[in-house]
C-alpha positions in Angstrom: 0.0 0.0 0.0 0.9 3.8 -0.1 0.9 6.7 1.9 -0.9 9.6 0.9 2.6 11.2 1.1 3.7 8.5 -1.7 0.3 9.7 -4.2 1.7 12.1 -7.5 1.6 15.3 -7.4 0.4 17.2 -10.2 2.6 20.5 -10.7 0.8 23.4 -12.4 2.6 24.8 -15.7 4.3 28.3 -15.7 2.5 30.7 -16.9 3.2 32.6 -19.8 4.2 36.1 -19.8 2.8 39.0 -21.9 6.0 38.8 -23.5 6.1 35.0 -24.1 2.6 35.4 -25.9 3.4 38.3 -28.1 6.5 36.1 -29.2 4.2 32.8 -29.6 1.8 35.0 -31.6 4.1 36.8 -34.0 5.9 33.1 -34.4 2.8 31.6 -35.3 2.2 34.5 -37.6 5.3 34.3 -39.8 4.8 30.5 -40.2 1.5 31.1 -41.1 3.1 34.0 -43.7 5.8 31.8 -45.2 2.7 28.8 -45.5 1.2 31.6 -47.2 3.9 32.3 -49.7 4.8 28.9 -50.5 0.9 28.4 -51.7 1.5 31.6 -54.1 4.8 30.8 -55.7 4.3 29.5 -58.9 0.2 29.7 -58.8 0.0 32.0 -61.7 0.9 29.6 -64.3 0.8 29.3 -67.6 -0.7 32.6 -67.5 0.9 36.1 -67.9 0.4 38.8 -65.7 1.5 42.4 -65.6 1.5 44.9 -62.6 2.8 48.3 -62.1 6.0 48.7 -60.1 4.8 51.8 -58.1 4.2 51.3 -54.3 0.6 51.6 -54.1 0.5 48.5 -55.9 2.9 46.6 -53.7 -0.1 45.0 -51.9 -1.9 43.6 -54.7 0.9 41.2 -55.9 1.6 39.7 -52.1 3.9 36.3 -52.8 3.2 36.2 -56.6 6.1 39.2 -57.1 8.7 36.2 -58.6 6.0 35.9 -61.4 4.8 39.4 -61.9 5.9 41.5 -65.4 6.3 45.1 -64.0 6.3 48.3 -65.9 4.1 51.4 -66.0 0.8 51.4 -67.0 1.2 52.8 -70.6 3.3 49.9 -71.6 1.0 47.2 -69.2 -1.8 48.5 -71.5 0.4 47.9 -74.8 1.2 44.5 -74.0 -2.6 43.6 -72.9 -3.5 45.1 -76.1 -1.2 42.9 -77.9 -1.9 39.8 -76.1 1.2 39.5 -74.8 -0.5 39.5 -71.2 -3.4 37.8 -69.7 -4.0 40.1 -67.0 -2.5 43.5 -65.9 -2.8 45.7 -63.4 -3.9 48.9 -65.7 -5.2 51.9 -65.9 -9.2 52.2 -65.7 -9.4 54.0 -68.7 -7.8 50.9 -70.6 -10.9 48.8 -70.2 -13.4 51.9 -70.1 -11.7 53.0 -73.9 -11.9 49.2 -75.0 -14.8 46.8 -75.1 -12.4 43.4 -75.2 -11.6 43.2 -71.5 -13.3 41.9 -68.4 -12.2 43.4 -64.8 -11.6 41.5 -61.6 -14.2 42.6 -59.4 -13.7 43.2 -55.7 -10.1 44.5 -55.9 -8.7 48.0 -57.5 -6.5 51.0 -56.3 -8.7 53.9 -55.3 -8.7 56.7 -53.0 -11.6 58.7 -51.1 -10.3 61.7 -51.1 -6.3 62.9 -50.9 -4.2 60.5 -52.5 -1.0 62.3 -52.7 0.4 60.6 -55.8 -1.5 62.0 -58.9 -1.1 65.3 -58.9 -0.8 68.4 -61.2 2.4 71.0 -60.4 1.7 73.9 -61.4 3.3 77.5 -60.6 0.8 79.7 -62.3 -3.3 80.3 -61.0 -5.1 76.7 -63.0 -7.5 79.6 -64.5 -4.6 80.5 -66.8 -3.8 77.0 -67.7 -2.9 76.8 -71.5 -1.1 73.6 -71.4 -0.6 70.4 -69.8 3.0 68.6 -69.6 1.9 64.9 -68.7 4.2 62.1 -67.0 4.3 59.6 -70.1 3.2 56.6 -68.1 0.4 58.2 -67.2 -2.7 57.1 -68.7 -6.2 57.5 -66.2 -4.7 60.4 -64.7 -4.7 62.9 -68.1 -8.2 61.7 -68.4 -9.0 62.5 -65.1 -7.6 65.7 -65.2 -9.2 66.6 -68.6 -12.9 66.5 -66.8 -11.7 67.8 -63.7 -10.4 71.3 -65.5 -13.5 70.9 -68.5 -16.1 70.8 -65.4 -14.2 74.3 -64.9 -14.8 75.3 -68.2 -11.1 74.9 -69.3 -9.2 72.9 -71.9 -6.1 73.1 -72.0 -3.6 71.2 -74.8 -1.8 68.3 -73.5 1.4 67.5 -73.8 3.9 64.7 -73.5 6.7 65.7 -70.4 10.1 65.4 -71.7 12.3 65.3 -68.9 11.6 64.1 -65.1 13.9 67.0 -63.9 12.0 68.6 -61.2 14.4 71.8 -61.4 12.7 72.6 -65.1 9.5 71.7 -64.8 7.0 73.3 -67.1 4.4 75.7 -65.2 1.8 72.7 -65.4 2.8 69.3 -65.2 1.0 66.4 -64.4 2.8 64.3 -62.2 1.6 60.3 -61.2 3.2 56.9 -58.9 6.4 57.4 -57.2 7.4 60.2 -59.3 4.7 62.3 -58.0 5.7 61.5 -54.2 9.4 62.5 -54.8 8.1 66.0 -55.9 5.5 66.2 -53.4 8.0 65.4 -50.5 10.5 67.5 -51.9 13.5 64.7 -53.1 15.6 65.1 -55.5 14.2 64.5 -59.4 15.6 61.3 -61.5 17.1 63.7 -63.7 21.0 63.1 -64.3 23.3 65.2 -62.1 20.4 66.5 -60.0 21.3 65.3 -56.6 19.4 67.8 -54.4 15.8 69.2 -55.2 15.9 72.1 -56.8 14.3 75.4 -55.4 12.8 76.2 -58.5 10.9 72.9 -57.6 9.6 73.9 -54.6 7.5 76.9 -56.7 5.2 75.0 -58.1 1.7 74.0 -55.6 0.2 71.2 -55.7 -3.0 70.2 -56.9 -4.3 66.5 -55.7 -6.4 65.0 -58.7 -7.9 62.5 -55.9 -8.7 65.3 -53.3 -9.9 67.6 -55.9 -12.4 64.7 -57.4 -14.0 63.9 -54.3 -14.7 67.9 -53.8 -16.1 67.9 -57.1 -18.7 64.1 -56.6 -18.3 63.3 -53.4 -17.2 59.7 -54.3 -14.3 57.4 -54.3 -11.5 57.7 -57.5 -11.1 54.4 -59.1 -7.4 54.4 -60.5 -6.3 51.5 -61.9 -7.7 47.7 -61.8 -7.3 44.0 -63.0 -8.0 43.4 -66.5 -8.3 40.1 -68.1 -8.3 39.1 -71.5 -11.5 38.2 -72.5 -11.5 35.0 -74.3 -9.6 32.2 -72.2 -10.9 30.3 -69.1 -8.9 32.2 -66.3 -11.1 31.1 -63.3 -8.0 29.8 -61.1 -6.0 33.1 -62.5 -8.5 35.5 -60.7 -8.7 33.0 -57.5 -4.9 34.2 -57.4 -5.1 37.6 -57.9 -7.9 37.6 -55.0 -5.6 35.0 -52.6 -2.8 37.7 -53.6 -4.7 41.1 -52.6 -6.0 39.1 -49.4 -2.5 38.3 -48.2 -1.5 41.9 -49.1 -4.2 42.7 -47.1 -3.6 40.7 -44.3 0.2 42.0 -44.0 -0.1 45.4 -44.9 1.6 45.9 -41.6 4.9 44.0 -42.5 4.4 45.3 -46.4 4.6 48.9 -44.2 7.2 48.2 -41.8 9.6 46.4 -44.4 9.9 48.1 -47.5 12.2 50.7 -48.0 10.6 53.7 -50.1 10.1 57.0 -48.1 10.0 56.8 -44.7 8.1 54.7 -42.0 5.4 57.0 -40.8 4.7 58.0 -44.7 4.5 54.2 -45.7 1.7 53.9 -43.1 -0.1 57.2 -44.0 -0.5 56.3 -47.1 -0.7 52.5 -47.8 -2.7 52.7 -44.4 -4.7 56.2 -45.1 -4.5 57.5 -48.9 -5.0 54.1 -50.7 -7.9 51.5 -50.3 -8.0 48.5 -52.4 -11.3 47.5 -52.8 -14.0 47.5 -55.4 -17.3 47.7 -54.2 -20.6 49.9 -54.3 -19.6 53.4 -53.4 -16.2 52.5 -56.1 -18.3 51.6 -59.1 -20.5 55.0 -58.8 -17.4 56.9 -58.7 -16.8 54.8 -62.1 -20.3 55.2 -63.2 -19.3 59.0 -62.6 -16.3 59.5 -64.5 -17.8 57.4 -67.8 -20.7 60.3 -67.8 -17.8 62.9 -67.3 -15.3 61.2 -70.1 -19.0 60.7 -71.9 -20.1 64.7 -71.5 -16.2 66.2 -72.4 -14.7 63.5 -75.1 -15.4 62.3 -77.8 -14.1 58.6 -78.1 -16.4 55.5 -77.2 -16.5 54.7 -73.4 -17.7 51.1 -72.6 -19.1 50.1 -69.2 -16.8 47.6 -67.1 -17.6 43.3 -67.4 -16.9 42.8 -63.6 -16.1 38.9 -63.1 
């Protein structure tokens, strides 16, 4: 027989810190990431896809980056045009201008209100405006500017920009992606030689094409969206876009901490603030609203989007 003395004693686990617990979590959290990523890589095959290698797009192509064509939107659009791509990340102009596209509904770049990088420079009063100097990748954001300043009863000539040198910018130039937040923050210009913004830079105001929208309807901007070759049977290729803009979603908070452009508190202000990336209701009016506009002030055919 035994004692009660002899009987096993149960001993109570230590209890986990605050500390411990945050560490558990965030462990958890990267395995969960990296599960994440190894599920993306390679997922977009045999198909080709095309994004934009500005910031605001960084969330949209979450683990699928390896297999990502980037360029700017102008040539995005060529190569959709040419059926080099499947699917690009393109302006929304390229599928309201053509009726051969359908768009991936549920994910976009917009912006309700300020979005910092589409903007025009300008150093003289817009009522004088005359003419427009346009970034050449730009493609939505001349359009959008065109009804903007025709709602105003002005239309000016637009140009193409010749040179990204922020110290000789013409009196109104139409600035768009990273290019517009170097000018807006004051760096220095890509422009060779130029290694410290120029005053004459600093004379220009700024006018924000997103801010100045929403005063005008009141709704969100849609900038730029999916597109997808109409045609071929791409129902696993939008699953991926979709799995991609979740987990961009989903770690916006590492995409903020760890990349490098600008600064830490911008990063967050404006992946976190500026730039949504959903499309839903209150998106589509604010597309429904800039086909009448583009209907009212052009002349070309506008098309209404397929969403799939």
């Amino acid at each position: 027989m035994t004692g009660p003395d002899d009987q096993p004693k149960l001993r109570m686990a230590s209890r986990e810190t605050a500390e411990d617990v945050a560490q558990r979590v965030q462990r958890e959290q990267r395995a969960g990431q990296r599960q994440r990523e190894s599920e993306l890589q390679n997922s977009l095959a045999p198909f080709r896809v095309g994004s934009v290698g500005y910031l605001n797009a960084v969330p949209l192509t979450r683990g699928i980056e390896d297999e990502v064509l980037f360029d700017v939107p102008s040539r995005l659009a060529e190569l959709l045009r040419e059926d080099q791509l499947d699917a690009a990340l393109v302006s929304i102009v390229e599928v309201l201008f053509s009726n051969r596209y359908e768009v991936l509904d549920g994910v976009a770049i917009a912006s309700l209100g300020e979005v910092r990088s589409v903007l025009l420079a300008h150093r003289k009063p817009l009522s004088e405006i005359r003419e427009v100097y346009c970034d050449t990748a730009s493609l939505t954001s001349v359009e959008l500017l065109r009804v903007l300043l025709a709602e105003q009863g002005l239309k000016p000539e637009f140009k193409r920009l010749q040179s990204y040198d922020f110290s000789a910018l013409p009196d109104y130039t139409l600035l768009i992606g990273d290019r517009a937040l170097d000018f807006a923050l004051g760096l220095p210009s890509a422009a060779p030689g130029n290694e410290a913004c120029c005053p004459a830079a600093a004379s220009h105001q700024i006018w924000d094409l997103g801010a100045a929208w929403f005063e005008m309807t009141g709704l969100p901007f849609v900038y730029a969206v999916w597109a997808l070759r109409s045609g071929i049977e791409n129902a696993s290729l939008r699953r991926q876009l979709h799995e991609a803009h979740a987990f961009g979603q989903e770690t916006l908070d590492h995409i903020i901490r760890t990349r490098t452009e600008y600064d830490y508190d911008f990063r967050q202000d404006y992946l976190g603030w500026h730039i949504h990336y959903h499309l839903g209701a209150d998106e589509k009016r604010g597309i429904r609203k800039f086909i009448e506009l583009l209907r009212k002030h052009g002349s070309r055919p506008v098309f209404e989007p397929k969403y799939v």
